[in-house]
N, C-alpha and C positions, 0 to 999 in steps of 0.2 A: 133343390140341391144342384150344385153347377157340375158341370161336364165333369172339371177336373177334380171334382170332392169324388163322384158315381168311380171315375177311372182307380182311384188311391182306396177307396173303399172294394171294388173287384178285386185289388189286386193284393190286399191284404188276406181277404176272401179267398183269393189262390195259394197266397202262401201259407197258410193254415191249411186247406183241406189239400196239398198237394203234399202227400209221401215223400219221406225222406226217401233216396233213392235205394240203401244199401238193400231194403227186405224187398222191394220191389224186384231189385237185380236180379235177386234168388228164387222169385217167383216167375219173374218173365224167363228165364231159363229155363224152369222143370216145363212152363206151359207151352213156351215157341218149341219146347221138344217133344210133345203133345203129352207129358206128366202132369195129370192132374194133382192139386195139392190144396189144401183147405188150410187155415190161417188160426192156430191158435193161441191158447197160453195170455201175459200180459197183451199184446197187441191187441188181441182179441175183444179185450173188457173194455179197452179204450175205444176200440170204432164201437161197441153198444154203449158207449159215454159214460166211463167209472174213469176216472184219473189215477192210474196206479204204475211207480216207476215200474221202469222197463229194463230187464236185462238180458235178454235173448231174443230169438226169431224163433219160434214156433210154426212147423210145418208139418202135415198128418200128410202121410202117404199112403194110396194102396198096400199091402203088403207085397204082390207078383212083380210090383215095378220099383221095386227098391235100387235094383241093378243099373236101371234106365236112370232113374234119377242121377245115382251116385256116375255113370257116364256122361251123365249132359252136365254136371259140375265140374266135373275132370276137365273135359274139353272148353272149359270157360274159364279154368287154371284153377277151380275152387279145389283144396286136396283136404280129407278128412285127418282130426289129431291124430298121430299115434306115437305120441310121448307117452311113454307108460308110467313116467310120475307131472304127467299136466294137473295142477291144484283142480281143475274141471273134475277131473275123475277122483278125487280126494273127498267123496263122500260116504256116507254110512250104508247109507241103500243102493246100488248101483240101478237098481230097476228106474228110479226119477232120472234117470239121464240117459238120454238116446242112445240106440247100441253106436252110431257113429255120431262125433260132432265136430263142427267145422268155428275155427278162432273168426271172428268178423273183424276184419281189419279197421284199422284207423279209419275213418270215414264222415266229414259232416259233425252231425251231434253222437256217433256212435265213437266212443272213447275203446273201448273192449266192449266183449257181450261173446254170444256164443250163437251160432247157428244148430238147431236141434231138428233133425228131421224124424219125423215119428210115422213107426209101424201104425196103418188103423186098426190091427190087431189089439194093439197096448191103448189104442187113445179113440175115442169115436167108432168101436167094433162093433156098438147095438145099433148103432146108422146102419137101416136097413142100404145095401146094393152100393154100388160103388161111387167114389168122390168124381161130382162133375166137373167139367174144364168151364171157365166163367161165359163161355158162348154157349151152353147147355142151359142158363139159368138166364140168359138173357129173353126180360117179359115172361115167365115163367113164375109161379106161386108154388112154393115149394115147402110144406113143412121142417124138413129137416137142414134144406143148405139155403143162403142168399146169398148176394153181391155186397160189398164194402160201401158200395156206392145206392145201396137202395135208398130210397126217400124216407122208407117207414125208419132209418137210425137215425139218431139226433142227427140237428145239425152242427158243424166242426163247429168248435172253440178252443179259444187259446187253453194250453195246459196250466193251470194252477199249482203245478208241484213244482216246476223248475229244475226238475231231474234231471240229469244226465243216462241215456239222452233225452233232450228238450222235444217235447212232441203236443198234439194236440188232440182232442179227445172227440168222438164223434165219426161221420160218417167219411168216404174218401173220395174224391175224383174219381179213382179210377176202379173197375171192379174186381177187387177179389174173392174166392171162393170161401164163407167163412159159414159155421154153425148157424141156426137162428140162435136165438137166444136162450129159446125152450128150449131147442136140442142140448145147448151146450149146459143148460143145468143138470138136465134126466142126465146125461154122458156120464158128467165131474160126480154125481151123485153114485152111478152105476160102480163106477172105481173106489169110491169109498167102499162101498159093497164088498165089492171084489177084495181088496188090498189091504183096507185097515183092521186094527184089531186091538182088542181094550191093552191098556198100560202101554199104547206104540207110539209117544211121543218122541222116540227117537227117530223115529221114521215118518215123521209128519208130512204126510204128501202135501204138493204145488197144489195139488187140484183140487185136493181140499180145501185149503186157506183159497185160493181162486171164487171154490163154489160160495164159502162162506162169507166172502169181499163183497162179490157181485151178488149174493140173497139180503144182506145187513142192506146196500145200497140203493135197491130196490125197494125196500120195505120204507127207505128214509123218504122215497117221492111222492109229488100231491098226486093225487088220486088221478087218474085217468093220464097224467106226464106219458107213463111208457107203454104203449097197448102191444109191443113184443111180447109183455109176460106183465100182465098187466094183476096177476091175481095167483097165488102159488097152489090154488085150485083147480087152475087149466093144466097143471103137471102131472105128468102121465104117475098112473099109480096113488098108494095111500100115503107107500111108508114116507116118501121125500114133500110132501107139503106136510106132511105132521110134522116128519124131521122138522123144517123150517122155521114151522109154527111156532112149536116149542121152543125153538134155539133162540127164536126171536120175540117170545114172549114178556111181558115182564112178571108175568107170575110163576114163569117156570125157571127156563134156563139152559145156559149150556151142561150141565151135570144130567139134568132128567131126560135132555133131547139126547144126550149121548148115550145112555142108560137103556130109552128106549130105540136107539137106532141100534145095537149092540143085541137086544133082545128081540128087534128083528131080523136083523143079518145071521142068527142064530136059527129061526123059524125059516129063513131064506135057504140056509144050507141045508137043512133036514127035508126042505123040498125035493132038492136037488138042483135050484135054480145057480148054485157057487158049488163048485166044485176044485178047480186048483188054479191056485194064485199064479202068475210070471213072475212075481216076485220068489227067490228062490225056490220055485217047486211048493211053498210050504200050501197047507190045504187051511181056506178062509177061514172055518169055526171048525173047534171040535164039538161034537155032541155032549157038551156039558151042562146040564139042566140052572135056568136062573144066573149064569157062566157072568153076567151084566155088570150084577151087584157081587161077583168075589171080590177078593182080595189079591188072587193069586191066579195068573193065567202062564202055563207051559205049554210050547211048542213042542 
């Protein structure tokens, strides 16, 4: 290969694994103001290499430094919506949409989208201790958090969907603070627990369509491809590799895997393990025996 093929081939190489700038903006802000902030939602599936468009910035925060953050955004001119009729806040469940969210302006391949910073109360709350700054994780093995930029995530490739915005899938230049990938399954899984509840197709959580994108995606690759999560055996617990199993079997299905995720989340609250939703106050099951297979569930 001649010098100038090596040069044109680096430098496509950069431009693919080098971040579009707008989420980066938002990120080096909370962390040069020493907010730590962890990386998830769409963004997230893409640097563990799933191709799925993209329409927000996803950002978990401590819950005590919510204040700091929303000041070190301020003073970078970022101001939160408060259109009381912004189409953003035009949904059914207001629990899926961050208490505060910021319009992401025209930018690059970002046409609109939304910036959503998340309590870790509401989003990664069973991550044990608090979200590290990406100098805390630097050469560090760390079950629950890594770097964007770690070796073990694929490597970048062009994106295949040609979405708006246009992005690429895979690992990143530069490190930001993200889930591993186990983590972020047990997490998306724990909030189904918590949130969902049979006949709630109105209120279909992100996170669940998320977990079930990135489990279907996983299940589709040759054996030994992703050693992240390489077997839904190494997930913590019984009920979420059975959940999986099942969802992704072909002798069973989505009906039986719901059925029996529904008649454990039912066993789960009579432990005491759920007790009350963020979602309005309401309380996850009620103590209704077989509750899986009725016909008829009241709040």
């Amino acid at each position: 290969m001649s010098s100038e093929q090596a040069e044109q081939e680096d430098e496509a190489t950069d431009k693919i694994a080098q971040p579009p700038p707008l989420e980066v903006v938002f990120i080096n802000v909370l962390n040069n103001f020493g907010v730590p902030c962890a990386l998830v939602g769409d963004l997230a599936l893409r640097v563990y290499g799933m191709s799925v468009a993209v329409r927000s910035i996803d950002l978990v925060l401590d819950d005590n430094i919510i204040p700091q953050a929303v000041y070190a955004l301020h003073q970078r001119g970022f101001q939160p919506c408060r259109d009381p009729y912004c189409e953003a806040s035009d949904i059914k469940d207001k629990y899926f949409l961050s208490s505060q969210h910021y319009h992401i302006p025209p930018s690059g391949p970002w046409k609109r989208g939304l910036f959503n910073p998340w309590r870790k109360s509401h989003l990664l709350e069973q991550v044990p201790g608090r979200i590290p700054l990406p100098d805390d994780l630097a050469n560090v093995n760390n079950e629950a958090w890594m770097l964007t930029n770690s070796p073990l995530l694929p490597s970048p490739q062009a994106d295949q969907l040609g979405g708006s915005p246009e992005r690429w899938v895979g690992r990143w230049q530069i490190g930001v603070v993200i889930a591993t990938p186990k983590a972020f399954i047990e997490q998306m899984f724990w909030h189904m627990l918590r949130d969902l509840r049979p006949n709630d197709a109105m209120y279909r959580s992100p996170w669940e369509q998320q977990l079930c994108k990135f489990a279907v995606w996983l299940k589709c690759q040759p054996t030994g491809f992703y050693p992240l999560c390489s077997d839904f055996r190494t997930l913590g617990g019984t009920i979420l590799p059975t959940f999986l199993n099942m969802l992704l079997s072909p002798y069973e299905g989505h009906r039986e895997a719901y059925d029996y995720f529904y008649s454990a989340q039912s066993d789960e609250f009579k432990r005491g393990h759920l007790s009350m939703s963020p979602r309005r106050g309401r309380k996850i099951c009620q103590p209704v025996e077989n509750y899986a297979l009725a016909g008829e569930w009241y709040y």
